[in-house]
N, C-alpha and C positions, 0 to 999 in steps of 0.2 A: 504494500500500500504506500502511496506518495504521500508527500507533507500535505497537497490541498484537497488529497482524498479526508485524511486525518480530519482537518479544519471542518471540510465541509458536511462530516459523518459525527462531531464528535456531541455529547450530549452532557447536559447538567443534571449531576444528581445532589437534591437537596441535601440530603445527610448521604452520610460516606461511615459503611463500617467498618469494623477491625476486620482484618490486623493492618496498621498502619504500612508504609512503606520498609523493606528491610536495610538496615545499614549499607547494604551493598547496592540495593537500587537509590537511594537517598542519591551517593556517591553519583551516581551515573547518572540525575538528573540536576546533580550542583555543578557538575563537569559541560554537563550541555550548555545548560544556562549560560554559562559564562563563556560559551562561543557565540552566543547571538551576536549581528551586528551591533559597533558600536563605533559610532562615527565620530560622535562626542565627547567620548572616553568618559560616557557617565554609566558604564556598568554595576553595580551594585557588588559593592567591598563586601558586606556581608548578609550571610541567612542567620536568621535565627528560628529556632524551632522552637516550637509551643504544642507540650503534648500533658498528658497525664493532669495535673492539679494546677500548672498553670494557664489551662485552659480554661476552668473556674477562674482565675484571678482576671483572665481579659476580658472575661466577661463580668466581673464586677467593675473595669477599669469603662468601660461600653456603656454602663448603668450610672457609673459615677458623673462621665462625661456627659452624658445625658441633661441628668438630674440637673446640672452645673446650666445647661443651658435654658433648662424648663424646669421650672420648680410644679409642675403642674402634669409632668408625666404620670400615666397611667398604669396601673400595676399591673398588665396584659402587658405593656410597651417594656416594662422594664422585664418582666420572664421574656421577651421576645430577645430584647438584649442579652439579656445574662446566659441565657440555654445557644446563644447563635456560635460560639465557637465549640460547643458540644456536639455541637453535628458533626465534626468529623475525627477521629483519632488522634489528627496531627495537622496542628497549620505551620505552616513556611512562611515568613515575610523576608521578602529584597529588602534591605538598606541601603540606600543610596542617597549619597549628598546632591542636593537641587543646589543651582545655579544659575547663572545664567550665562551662556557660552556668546561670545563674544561674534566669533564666527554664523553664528545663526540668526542675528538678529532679523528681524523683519521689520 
């Protein structure tokens, strides 16, 4: 199968069961990642991974954020918050430093 078969096959699933990815496919998708083009040289330095009990914490971190903005959120809105990174065994976030490139400008 080609990359735009991939793209144009590929589907969202709301929740994602165990077992998360193994150490050895992790690897082999941090190793991709960081060949995508990058013309900018703004590729993202580092992953961090959020698995087991600090996936509860981002979701209080979700809830807190919230609250901070609305003091009038709904207790449906904040379990919506709080259970959203429980959907899956393991989340991955890019960090990458924003900028602005010189070269790009418009």
């Amino acid at each position: 199968m080609n990359a735009i078969d991939l793209l144009l096959t590929r589907v969202s699933s709301p929740v994602l069961e165990e077992p998360a990815p193994t150490a050895e496919q992790l690897d082999l998708m941090y190793r991709a990642a960081l060949r995508g083009p990058d013309h900018g040289g703004l590729r993202p330095y580092r992953f961090l991974q959020i698995e087991g009990e600090g996936r509860e914490k981002l979701g209080q971190i979700f809830v807190d954020a919230a609250r901070a903005e609305r003091a009038d959120i709904s207790e449906q809105e904040v379990q919506k918050l709080f259970n959203a990174p429980l959907r899956a065994p393991l989340i991955i976030v890019a960090i990458a430093p924003c900028s602005r490139i010189p070269k790009y400008r418009l």
